[in-house]
VOLUM-68910 format. One line per 5 residues: number of its first residue (from 1); their letters; for each residue x, y, z of C-alpha. Coordinates in steps of 0.05 Angstrom, whole numbers, always signed. Example, Ala and Ser with C-alpha at 12.3 -4.5 7.8 and 13.67 -1.06 7.14 Angstrom:
residues 2
1 = AS = +246/-90/+156 | +273/-21/+143
***
This chain:
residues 573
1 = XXXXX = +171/+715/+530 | +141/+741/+464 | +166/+751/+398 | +119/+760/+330 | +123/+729/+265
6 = XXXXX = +132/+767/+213 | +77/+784/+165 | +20/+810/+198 | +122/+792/+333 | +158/+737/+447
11 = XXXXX = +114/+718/+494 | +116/+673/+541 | +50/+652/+571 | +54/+726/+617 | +123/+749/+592
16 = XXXXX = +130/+789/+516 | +159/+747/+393 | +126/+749/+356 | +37/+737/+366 | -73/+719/+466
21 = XXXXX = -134/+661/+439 | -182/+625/+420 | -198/+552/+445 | -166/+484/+419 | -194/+435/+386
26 = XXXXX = -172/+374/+430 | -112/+336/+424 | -107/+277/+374 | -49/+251/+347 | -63/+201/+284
31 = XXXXX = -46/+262/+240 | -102/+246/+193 | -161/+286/+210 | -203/+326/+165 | -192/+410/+162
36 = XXXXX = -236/+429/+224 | -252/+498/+254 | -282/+512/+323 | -302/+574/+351 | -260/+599/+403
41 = XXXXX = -320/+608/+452 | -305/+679/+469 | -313/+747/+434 | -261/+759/+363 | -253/+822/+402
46 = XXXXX = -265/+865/+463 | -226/+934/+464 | -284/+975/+503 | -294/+1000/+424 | -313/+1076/+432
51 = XXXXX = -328/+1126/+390 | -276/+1188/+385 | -329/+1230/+401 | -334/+1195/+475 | -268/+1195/+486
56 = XXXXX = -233/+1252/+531 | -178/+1296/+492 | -118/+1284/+536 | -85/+1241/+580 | -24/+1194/+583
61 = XXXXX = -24/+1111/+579 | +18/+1076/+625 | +40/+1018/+579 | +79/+958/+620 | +135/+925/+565
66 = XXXXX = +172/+866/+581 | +234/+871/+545 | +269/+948/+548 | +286/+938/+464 | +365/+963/+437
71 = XXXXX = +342/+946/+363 | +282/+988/+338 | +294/+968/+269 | +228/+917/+270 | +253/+898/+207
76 = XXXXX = +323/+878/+230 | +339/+800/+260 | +333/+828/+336 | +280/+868/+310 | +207/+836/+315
81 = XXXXX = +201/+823/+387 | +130/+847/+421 | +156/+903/+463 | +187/+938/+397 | +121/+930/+353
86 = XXXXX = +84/+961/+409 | +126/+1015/+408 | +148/+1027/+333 | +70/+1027/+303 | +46/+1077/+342
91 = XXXXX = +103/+1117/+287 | +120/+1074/+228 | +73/+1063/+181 | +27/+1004/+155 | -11/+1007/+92
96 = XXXXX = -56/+955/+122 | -108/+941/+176 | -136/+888/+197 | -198/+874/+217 | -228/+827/+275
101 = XXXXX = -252/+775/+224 | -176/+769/+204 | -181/+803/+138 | -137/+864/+111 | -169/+933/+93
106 = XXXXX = -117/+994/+74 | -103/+1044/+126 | -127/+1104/+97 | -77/+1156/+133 | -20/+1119/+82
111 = XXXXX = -61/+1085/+23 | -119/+1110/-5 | -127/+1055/-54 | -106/+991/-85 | -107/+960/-153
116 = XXXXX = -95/+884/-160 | -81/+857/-235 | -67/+783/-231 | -61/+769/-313 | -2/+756/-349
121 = XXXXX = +28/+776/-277 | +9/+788/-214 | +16/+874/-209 | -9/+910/-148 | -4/+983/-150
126 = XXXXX = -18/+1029/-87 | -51/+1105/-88 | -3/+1134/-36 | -43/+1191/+8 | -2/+1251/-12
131 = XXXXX = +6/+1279/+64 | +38/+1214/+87 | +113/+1237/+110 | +165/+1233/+157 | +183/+1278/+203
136 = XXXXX = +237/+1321/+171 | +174/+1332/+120 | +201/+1284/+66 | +146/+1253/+32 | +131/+1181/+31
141 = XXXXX = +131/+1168/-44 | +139/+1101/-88 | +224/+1111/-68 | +209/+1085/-5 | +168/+1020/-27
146 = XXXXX = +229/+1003/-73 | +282/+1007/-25 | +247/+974/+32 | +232/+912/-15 | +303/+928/-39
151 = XXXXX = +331/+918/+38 | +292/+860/+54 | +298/+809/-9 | +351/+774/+5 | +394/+796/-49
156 = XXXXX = +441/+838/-12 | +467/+797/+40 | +496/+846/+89 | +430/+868/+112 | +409/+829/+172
161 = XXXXX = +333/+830/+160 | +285/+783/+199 | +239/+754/+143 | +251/+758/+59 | +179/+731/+53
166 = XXXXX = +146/+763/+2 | +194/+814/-6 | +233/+755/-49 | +173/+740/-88 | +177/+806/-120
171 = XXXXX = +209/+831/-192 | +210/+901/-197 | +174/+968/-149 | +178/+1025/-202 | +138/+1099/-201
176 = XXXXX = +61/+1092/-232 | +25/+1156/-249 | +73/+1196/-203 | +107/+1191/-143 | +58/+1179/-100
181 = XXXXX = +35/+1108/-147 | +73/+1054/-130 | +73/+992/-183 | +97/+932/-150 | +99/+873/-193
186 = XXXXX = +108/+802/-178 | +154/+743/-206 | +93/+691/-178 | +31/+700/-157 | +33/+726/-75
191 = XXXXX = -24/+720/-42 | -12/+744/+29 | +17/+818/-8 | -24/+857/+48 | +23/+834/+94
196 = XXXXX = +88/+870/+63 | +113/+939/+73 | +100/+934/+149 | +126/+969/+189 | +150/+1015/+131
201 = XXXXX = +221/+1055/+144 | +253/+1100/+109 | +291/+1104/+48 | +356/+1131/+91 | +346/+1070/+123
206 = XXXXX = +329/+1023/+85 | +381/+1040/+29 | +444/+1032/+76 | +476/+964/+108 | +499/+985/+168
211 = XXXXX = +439/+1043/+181 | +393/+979/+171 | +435/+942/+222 | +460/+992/+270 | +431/+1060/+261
216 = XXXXX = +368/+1042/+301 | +406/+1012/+356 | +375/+1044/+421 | +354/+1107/+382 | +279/+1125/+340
221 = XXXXX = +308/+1155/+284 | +236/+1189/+259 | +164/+1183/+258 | +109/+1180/+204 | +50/+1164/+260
226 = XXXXX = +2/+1197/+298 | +67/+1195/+362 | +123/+1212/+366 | +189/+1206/+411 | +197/+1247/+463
231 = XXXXX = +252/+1209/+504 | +288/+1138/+524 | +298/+1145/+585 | +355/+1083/+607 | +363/+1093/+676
236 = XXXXX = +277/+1078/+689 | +275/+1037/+630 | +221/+1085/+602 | +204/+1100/+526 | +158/+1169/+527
241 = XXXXX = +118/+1188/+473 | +77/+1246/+457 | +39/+1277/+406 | +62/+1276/+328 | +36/+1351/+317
246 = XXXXX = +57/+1344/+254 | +6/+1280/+234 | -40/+1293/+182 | -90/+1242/+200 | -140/+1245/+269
251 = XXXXX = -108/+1275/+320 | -93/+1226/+378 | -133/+1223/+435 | -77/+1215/+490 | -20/+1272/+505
256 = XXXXX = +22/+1214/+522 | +45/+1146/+521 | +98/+1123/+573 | +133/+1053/+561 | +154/+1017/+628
261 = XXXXX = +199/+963/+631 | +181/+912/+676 | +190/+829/+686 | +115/+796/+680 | +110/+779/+750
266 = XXXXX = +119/+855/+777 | +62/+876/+728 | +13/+850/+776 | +20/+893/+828 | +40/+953/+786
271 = XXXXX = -41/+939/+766 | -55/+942/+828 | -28/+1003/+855 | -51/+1043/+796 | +27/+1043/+769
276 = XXXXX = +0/+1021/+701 | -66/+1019/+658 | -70/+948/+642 | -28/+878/+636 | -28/+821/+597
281 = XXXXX = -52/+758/+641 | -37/+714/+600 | -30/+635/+619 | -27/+658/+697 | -88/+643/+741
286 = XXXXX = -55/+677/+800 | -53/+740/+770 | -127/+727/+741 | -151/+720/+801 | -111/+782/+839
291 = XXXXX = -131/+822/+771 | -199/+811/+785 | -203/+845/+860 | -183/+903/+829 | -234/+965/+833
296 = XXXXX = -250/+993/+770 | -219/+927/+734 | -246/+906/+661 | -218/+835/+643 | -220/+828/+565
301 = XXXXX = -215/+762/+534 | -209/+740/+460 | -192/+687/+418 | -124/+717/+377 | -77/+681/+328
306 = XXXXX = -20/+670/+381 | +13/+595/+414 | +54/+579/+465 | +106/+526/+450 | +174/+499/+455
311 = XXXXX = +233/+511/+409 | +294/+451/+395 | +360/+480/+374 | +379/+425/+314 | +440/+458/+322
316 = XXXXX = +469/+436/+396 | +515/+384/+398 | +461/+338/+422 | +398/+357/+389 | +434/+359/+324
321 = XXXXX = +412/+284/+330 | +340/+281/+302 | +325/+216/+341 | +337/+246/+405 | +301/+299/+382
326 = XXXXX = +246/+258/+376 | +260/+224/+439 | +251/+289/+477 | +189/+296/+442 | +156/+237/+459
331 = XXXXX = +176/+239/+525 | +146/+312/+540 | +68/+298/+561 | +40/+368/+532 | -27/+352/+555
336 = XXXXX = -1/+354/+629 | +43/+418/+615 | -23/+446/+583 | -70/+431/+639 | -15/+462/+695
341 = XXXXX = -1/+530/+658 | -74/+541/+637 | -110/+514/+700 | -151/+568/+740 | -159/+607/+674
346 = XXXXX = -227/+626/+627 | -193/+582/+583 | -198/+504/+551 | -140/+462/+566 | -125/+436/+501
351 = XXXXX = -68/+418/+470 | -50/+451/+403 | -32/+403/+347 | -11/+451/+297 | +39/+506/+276
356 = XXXXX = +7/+549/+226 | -62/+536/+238 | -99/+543/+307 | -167/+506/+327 | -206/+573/+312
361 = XXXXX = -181/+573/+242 | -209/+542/+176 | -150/+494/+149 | -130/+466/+226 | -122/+397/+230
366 = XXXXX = -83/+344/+268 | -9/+334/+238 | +32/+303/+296 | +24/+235/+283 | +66/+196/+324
371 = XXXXX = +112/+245/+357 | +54/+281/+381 | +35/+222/+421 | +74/+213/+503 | +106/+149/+498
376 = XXXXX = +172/+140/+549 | +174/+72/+516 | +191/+92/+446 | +233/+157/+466 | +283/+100/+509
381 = XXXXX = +283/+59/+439 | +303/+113/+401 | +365/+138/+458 | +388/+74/+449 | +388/+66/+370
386 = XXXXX = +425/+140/+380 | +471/+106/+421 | +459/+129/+482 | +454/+85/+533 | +443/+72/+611
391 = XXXXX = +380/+48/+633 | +385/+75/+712 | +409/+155/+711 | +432/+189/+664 | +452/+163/+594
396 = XXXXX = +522/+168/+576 | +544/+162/+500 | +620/+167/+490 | +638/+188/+558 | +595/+257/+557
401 = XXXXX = +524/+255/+597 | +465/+260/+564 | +450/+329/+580 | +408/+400/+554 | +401/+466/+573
406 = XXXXX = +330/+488/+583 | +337/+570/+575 | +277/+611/+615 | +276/+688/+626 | +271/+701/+694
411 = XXXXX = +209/+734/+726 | +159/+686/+683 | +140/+640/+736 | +99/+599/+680 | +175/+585/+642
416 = XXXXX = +195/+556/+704 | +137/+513/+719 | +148/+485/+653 | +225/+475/+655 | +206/+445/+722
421 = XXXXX = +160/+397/+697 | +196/+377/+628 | +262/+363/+676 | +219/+314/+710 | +201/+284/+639
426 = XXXXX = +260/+278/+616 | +294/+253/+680 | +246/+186/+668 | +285/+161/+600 | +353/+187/+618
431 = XXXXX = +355/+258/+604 | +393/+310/+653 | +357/+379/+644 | +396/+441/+667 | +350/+507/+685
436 = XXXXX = +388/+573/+657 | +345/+633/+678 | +369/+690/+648 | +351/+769/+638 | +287/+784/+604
441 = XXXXX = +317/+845/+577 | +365/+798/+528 | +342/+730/+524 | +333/+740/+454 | +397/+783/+435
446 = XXXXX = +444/+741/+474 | +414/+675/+485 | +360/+654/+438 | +379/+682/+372 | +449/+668/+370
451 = XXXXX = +436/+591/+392 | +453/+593/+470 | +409/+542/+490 | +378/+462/+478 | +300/+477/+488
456 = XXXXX = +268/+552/+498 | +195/+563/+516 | +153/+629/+488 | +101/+642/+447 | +92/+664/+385
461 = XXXXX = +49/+726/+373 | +18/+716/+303 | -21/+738/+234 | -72/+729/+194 | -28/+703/+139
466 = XXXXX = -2/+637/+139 | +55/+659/+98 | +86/+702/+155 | +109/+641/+191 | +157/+624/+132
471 = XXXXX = +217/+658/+169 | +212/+615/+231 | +223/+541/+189 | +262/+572/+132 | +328/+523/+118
476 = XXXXX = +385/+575/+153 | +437/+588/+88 | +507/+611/+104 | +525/+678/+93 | +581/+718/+101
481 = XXXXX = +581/+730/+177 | +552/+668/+205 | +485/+620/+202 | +435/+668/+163 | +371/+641/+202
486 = XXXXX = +321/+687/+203 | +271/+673/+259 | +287/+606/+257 | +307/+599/+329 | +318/+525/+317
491 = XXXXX = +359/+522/+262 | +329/+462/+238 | +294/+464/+158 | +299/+428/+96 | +293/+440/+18
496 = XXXXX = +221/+408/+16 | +202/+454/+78 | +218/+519/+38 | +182/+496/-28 | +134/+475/-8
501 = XXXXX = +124/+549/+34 | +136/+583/-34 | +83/+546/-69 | +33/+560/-14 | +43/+634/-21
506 = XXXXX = +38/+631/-95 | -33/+598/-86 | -75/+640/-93 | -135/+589/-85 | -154/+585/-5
511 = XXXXX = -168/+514/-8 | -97/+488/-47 | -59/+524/-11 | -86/+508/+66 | -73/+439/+41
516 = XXXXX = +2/+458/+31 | +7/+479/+89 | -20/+422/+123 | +37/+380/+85 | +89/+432/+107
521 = XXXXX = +62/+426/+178 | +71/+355/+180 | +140/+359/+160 | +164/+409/+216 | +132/+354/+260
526 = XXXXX = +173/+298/+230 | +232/+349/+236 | +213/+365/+305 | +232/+431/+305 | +190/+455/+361
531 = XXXXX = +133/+430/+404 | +65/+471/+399 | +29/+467/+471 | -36/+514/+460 | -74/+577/+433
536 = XXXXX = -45/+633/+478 | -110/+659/+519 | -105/+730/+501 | -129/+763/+578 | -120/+837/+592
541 = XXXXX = -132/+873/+662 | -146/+933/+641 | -161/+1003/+678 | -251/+998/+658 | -236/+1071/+635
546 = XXXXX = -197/+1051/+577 | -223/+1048/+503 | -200/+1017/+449 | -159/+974/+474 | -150/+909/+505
551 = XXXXX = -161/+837/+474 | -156/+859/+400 | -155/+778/+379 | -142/+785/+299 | -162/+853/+297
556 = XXXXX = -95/+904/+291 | -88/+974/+266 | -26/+945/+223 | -13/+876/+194 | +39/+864/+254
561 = XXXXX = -20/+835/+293 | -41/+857/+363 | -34/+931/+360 | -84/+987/+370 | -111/+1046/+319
566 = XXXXX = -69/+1088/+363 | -101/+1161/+352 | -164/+1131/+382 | -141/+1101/+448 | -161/+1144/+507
571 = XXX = -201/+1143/+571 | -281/+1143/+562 | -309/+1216/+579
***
């Protein structure tokens, strides 16, 4: 599965948070390596990039999803899942692009410009384009900037939102010039500030609790994008939409856009039979290899900011336990779970030693240390200083088995390799590891965010700002119904791990602040929070007919990451 961080949305190596690759930097493990950057060895992007003007006017895109979304609130806790962000931006807006050298330029069809004072305070105000509006033909106007930062800053407790980062950093979002200036100034210094106000939803929204949480629940309220909705259809698990005729900017070069649900594995021969227009390959050299015998089949590769890894609930009766945590660490060989899901693949099989930097990125480096290394021999020492003990079978501590829950959606065959393999590992030092396969459709909803498993695998889909991975190690606070957690899936943070994230994004100097979030980076390894495996190969089977679109790598036409400039998708001429 997917699911995307916020910032910039799950996948798992063929399944949809979160956040597609470019190569590793090989594995390490002495945590003390210098900042190092390789080039992924493929293109930054390859979208069959066509001009308008060779593009036909017409047409519908057959879009495979792997999760059939309830919440379309992105902004909401269930909300920033893949399948929803490919939906929701071809409405909502984003006052950002971003380009294939990871760097954010405005979107023009909602901000025409952008002033940036950083003296006595950081102040950024935005030029609003005047014809930016919602459907019902209220204008987007400086109202809506204040409410969604009002929504999402933590203050008000009753909304459910996914991320405050950012959105917490600021002090006030008044009215400039007029209503279409918005002034939004800064308590400290942000520097990843392109990355806010996407997806941006309305102020009838955004200014009421339980609209935030429940009036987007398996209805698309409005749209402010070059599509709109034309129907959710339940029964066939189909999201249609059409033209926005009332869309001020370039008209879009598709009639359609038709949403189909399916599980990873069924995508395949969808392809195939000319059911869909493309699939994501992912970390599956089966379907590479059936993709490629299709006629009139364009494989596009690129090196995107996305991982595959594993997530520890700290909050499970055993994990809770840091040393077994670390036990199950060092007894999980990623290298060999690395070389099985990415063998047969255009793709290096190296591990990933990082989680906010990958190997194609200037500030990676090595921050593992030991508990990136496999030793069975240490991960038995520390079950037995954690009391549990049994050296033939399975370790008992206090009567109860020494036992986790490994959680997979079914139809990923790659999950199930893995859980496959890592029951094997853990077997060795005393582990029992239960397989629960359950519906893609709510892995996340019912099992994943509210804590129904020991170790989930997916992949993050990510950003070009470090910042937007603050939500997925923030320290979960208690609020008034239940564990507030964010995206942090594992529940597992700490005082220094949030400072230390704060001070990062109020660095405004590249250098510092990569270095802060090397030191935050090793933390979340000492914590073992999760286990990063590798850069997500970002390969698309796509119909050769389609342009702009495919492997976008950091290139997105909002700050989510991984989505098109919708208007200009279409078939060549």
């Amino acid at each position: 599965m997917h699911r995307r961080r916020r910032g910039l949305v799950l996948i798992a190596p063929a399944i949809a948070l979160v956040m597609a690759l470019g190569a590793c930097s090989s594995a390490g493990g002495n945590g003390q390596g210098g900042d190092t950057a390789e080039a992924p060895g493929v293109q930054a992007v390859t979208i069959n990039k066509t001009p308008r003007s060779e593009i036909k006017d017409g047409g519908t895109l057959r879009w495979p999803i792997e999760q059939f979304s309830t919440q379309w609130n992105y902004n909401h806790l269930n909300g920033p899942e893949v399948s929803t962000a490919d939906v929701m931006y071809a409405m909502m807006p984003s006052p950002y692009r971003v380009t294939a050298e990871g760097v954010p330029e405005l979107n023009p069809n909602y901000v025409t410009d952008v002033r940036v004072r950083r003296d006595p305070q950081q102040v950024v105000t935005y030029v609003l384009n005047p014809k930016a509006e919602w459907y019902d033909g209220t204008p987007i106007t400086w109202k809506t900037y204040r409410a969604q930062w009002q929504a999402l800053n933590g203050e008000n407790k009753a909304y459910q939102v996914a991320s405050t980062t950012g959105y917490d950093q600021i002090a006030s979002v008044e009215k400039g010039e007029d209503k279409f200036h918005v002034v939004v100034t800064f308590e400290k210094p942000y520097a990843d500030f392109e990355s806010l106000f996407s997806p941006l939803y309305p102020v009838t929204t955004n200014s009421d609790p339980q609209v935030f949480n429940e009036g987007w629940l398996s209805e698309i309220r409005t749209t402010a994008g070059p599509f709109k909705l034309s129907k959710i259809d339940k029964a066939a698990k189909t999201i249609t939409l059409v033209r926005n005729e009332k869309w001020w900017g370039p008209r879009a070069k598709l009639d359609k856009i038709v949403f189909v649900n399916m599980s990873p594995d069924a995508m395949q021969g969808a392809f195939a039979n000319g059911a869909i227009d493309f699939f994501d390959v992912g970390a599956d050299s089966g379907a590479y290899k059936r993709a490629k015998q299709v006629p009139n089949t364009d494989i596009r590769v690129a090196g995107a900011p996305n991982f595959r890894h594993f997530t520890l609930n700290g909050r499970s009766p055993v994990l809770s336990d840091v040393k077994v945590r670390r036990a199950v660490a060092l007894s999980i060989n990623r290298k060999a779970l690395v070389q099985s899901d990415l063998k047969g693949l255009p793709w290096p099989d190296k591990v990933l030693n990082n989680h906010l930097y990958l190997p194609n990125q200037k500030g990676y480096r090595d921050n593992t240390g030991r508990i990136g290394k496999y030793d069975p021999k240490q991960a038995r020492k520390l079950l037995d200083e954690a009391g549990w003990t049994g050296q033939n079978g399975i370790r008992t501590k206090d009567g109860k088995k020494l036992e986790l829950t490994f959680l997979i959606p079914t139809g990923v065959s790659t999950s199930e390799n893995e859980a496959k393999l890592t029951q094997t590992m853990l077997k060795e030092i005393g582990i029992k590891v239960d397989i629960k396969a359950v519906p893609t459709n709510t892995f996340f909803d019912k099992y994943v965010s509210p804590g129904n498993f020991d170790i989930v695998p997916f992949s993050w889909i990510g950003t070009a700002f470090p910042s937007s991975s603050s939500s997925i190690y923030a320290k979960p606070t208690q609020g008034e119904n239940g564990l507030k957690i964010q995206q942090n899936f594992a529940r597992i943070g700490s005082e220094e791990i949030d400072r230390l994230f704060n001070k990062a994004g109020q660095t405004l100097n590249p250098e510092k602040s990569r270095k802060l979030y090397n030191r935050i980076d090793k933390l979340i390894w000492d914590e073992v929070h999760s286990l990063s495996l590798y850069q997500r190969p970002e390969i698309i089977a796509c119909n050769a007919d389609l342009a702009n679109f495919g492997a976008f790598g950091f290139f997105s036409g909002s700050t989510s990451g991984g989505t098109p400039i919708y208007e200009n998708v279409g078939f060549v001429k």
